[in-house]
C-alpha positions as CSV (number, residue, x, y, z in Angstrom):
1,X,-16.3,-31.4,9.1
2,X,-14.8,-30.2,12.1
3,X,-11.0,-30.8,12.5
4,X,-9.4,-32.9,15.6
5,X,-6.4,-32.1,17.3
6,X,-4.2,-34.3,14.8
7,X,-5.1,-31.6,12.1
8,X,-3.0,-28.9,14.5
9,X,-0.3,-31.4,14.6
10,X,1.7,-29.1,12.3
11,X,1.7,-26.2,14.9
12,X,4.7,-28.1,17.1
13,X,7.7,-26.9,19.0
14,X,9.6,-29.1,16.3
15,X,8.3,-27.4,13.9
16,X,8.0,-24.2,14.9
17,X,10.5,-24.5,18.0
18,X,10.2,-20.5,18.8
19,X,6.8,-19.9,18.2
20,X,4.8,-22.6,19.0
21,X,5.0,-21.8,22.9
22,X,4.8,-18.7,23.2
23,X,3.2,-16.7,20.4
24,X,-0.4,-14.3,20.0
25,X,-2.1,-14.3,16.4
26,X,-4.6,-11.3,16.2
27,X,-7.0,-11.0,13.1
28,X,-8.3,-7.2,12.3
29,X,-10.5,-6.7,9.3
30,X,-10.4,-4.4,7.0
31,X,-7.4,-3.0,7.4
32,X,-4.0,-3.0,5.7
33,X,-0.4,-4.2,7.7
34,X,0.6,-0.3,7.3
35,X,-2.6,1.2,8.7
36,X,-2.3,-1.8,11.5
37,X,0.7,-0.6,12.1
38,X,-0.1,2.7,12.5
39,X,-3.1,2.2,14.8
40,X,-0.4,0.8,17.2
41,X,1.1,3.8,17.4
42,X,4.7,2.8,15.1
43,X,5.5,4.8,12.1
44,X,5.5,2.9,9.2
45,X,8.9,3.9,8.0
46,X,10.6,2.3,11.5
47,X,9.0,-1.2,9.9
48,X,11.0,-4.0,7.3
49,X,9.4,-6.8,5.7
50,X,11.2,-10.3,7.4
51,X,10.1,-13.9,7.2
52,X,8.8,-15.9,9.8
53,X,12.4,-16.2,11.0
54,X,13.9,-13.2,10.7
55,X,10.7,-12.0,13.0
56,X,11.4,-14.6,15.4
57,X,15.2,-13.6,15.6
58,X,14.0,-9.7,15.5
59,X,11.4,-10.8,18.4
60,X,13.8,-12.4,20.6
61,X,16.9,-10.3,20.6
62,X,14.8,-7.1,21.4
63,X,12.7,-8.8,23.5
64,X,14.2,-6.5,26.5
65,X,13.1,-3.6,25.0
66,X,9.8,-4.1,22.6
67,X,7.0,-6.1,21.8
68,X,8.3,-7.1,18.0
69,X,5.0,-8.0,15.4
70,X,4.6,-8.9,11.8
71,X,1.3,-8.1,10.0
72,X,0.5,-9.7,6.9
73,X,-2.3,-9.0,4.5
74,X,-5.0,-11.7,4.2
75,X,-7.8,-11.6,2.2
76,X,-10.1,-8.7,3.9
77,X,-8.3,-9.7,6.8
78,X,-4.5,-8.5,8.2
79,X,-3.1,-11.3,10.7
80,X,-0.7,-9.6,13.5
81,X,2.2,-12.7,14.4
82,X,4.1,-12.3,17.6
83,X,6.6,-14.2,19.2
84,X,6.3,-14.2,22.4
85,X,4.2,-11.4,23.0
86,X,0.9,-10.3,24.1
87,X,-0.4,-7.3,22.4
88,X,-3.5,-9.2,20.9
89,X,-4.4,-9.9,24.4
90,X,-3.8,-6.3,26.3
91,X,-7.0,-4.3,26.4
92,X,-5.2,-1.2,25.9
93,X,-3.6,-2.2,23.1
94,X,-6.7,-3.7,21.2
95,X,-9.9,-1.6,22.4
96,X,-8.4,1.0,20.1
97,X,-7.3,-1.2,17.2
98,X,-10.7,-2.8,16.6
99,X,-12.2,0.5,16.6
100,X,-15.1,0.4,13.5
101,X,-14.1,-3.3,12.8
102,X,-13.5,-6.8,14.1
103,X,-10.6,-7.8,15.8
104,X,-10.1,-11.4,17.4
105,X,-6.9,-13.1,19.1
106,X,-5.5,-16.2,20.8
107,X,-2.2,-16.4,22.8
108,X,-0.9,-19.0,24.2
109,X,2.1,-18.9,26.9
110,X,3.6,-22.7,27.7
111,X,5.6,-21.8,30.7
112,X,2.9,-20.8,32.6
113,X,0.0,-22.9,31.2
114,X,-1.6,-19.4,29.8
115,X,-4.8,-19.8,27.2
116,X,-6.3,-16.4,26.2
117,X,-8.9,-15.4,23.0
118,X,-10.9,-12.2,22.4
119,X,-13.1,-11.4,19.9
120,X,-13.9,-7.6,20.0
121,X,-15.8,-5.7,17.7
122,X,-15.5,-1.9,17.6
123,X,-13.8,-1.6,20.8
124,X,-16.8,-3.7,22.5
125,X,-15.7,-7.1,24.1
126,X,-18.2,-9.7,22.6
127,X,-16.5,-12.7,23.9
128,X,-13.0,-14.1,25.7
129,X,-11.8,-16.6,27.9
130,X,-8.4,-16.2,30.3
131,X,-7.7,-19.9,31.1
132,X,-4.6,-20.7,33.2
133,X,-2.9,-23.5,34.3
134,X,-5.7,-25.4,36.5
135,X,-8.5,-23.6,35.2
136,X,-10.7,-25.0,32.4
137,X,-14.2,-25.2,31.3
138,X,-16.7,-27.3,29.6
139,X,-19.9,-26.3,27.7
140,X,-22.9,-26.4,29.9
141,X,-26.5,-25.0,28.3
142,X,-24.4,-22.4,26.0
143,X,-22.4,-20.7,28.7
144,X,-19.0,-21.6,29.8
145,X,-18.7,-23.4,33.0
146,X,-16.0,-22.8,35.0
147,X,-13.8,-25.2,37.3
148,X,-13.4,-22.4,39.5
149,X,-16.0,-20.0,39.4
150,X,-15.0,-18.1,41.5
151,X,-11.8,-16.5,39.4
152,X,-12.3,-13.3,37.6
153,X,-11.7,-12.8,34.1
154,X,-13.9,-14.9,32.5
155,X,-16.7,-14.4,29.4
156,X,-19.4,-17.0,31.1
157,X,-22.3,-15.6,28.0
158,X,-21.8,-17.8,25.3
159,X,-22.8,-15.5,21.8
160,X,-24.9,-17.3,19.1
161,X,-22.1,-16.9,16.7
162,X,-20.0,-19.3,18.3
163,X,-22.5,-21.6,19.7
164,X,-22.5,-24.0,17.1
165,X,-18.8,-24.2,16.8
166,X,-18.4,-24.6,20.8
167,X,-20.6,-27.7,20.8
168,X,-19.2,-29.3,18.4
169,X,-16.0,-28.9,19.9
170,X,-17.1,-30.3,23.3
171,X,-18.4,-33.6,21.0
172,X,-15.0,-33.9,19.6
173,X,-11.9,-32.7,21.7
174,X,-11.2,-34.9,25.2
175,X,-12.0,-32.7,28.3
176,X,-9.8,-30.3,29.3
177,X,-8.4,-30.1,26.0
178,X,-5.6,-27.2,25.4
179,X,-7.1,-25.0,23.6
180,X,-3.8,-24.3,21.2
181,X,-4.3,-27.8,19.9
182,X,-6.8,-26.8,18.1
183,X,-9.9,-25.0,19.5
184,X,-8.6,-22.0,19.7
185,X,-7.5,-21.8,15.8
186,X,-11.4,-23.3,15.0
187,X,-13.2,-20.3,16.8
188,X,-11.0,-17.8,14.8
189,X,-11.7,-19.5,11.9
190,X,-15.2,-19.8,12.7
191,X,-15.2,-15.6,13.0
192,X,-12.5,-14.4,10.1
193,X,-13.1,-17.2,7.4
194,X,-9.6,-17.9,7.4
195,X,-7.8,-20.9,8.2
196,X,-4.5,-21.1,9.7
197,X,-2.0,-23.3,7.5
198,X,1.6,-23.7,8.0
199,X,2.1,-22.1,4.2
200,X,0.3,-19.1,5.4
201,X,3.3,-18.7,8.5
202,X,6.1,-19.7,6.4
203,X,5.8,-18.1,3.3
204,X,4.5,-15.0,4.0
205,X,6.5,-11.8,4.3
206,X,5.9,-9.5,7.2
207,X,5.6,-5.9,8.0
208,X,8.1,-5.7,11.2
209,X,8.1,-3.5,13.7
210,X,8.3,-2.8,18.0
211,X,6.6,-1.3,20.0
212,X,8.2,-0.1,23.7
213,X,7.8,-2.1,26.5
214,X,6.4,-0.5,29.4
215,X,8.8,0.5,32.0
C-alpha cells in the first residue's frame, strides 16, 4: 500500500522546526558511519556522537564555516543527516562516495522552492531530478515530463526500477505535489528498503563531523 502525504505529516517544521526546511538525507550501502566519514575526506577522530539536536545546534552555529553531517548505521545501509546542507546533492562530493556501491539522496531547500534526488551507483548517475520553484513534472509514457523543457538539469529516462513506484505516485499524490511530502522519501525507500520514521531521526545517535566550506 502506497503511503499519501498525510503519512509524511510527521516530517513538519513543528516538529522538526530546523530540519524540516532545509535538510539532505543520503543513503550509502555497505558502508559504516566511520568509513563514510572517511570517504568524505574527515578523520574520524575530529567526529562526536550527538543527537538529532545537538547536530542541528552543531550544524547551525558552524554553518559559516562547514558543512556539519551525522551518519548513522542502518541495517546494510548508513544514512548521512544534514541540516541545512547539500553534500548528498554536490557531484563532487558523491561521485566519489558511491564508488563500488549505491548511494541515493533527497534535499530539500524551502526558501527557495529547491527539490533535488539522486540515485548513483558506483559513481554512475542512474537517475535525478533538480526541480525548482516553478518547475515540476508529471509522468508521461515512463519519462518525466517537464513544464519547462527547456531547463537543464534534468534525468528525463525513467529506469525500470522506479517505474512502478512513479506511477503509482502520479495515481495518488495531487499534481504538482512537493516532492518532500512524501515522494521523495517513497523512491528512497523504494531503492534502500528503509523507511524513514520519526524514531529513526530522534533516537538515533550520530557520528558528527564538518567538512570546509569552499571559499
Amino acid at each position: 500500500m502506497i503511503a499519501t502525504p498525510d503519512d509524511y505529516s510527521w516530517f513538519s517544521r513543528e516538529r522538526f522546526p530546523e530540519l524540516a526546511d532545509a535538510y539532505c538525507f543520503t543513503y550509502v550501502r555497505g558502508l559504516t558511519p566511520e568509513e563514510l566519514v572517511t570517504r568524505l575526506g574527515v578523520r574520524v577522530e575530529d567526529c562526536s556522537r550527538m543527537t538529532l539536536d545537538e547536530l542541528i545546534q552543531y550544524s547551525y552555529s558552524r554553518f559559516d564555516e562547514r558543512e556539519a553531517f551525522g551518519a548513522v548505521a542502518v541495517g546494510d545501509w548508513v544514512l548521512l543527516v544534514e541540516p541545512n546542507g547539500a553534500l548528498g546533492v554536490t557531484e563532487k562530493i558523491i561521485m566519489p562516495l558511491s564508488a563500488g556501491t549505491r548511494l541515493v539522496s533527497h534535499f530539500y531547500l524551502e526558501v527557495k522552492g529547491m527539490d533535488y534526488f539522486h540515485w548513483l551507483d558506483d559513481g554512475k548517475i542512474r537517475f535525478e531530478f533538480q526541480y525548482q520553484e516553478g518547475y515540476s513534472h508529471w509522468l508521461e509514457d515512463g519519462k518525466i515530463q517537464l513544464l519547462f523543457p527547456h531547463q537543464e538539469g534534468y534525468s528525463e529516462e525513467m529506469p525500470d526500477e522506479l517505474a512502478e513506484t512513479m506511477e503509482r505516485i502520479d495515481s495518488v499524490y495531487p499534481p504538482l505535489a512537493d516532492l518532500y511530502e512524501g515522494p521523495a522519501f517513497l523512491l528512497a525507500e523504494r531503492l534502500t528498503g528503509i523507511t524513514m520514521t520519526p524514531q529513526l531521526l530522534e533516537e538515533s545517535t550520530y557520528l558528527c563531523g564538518g567538512v570546509p566550506r569552499a571559499r
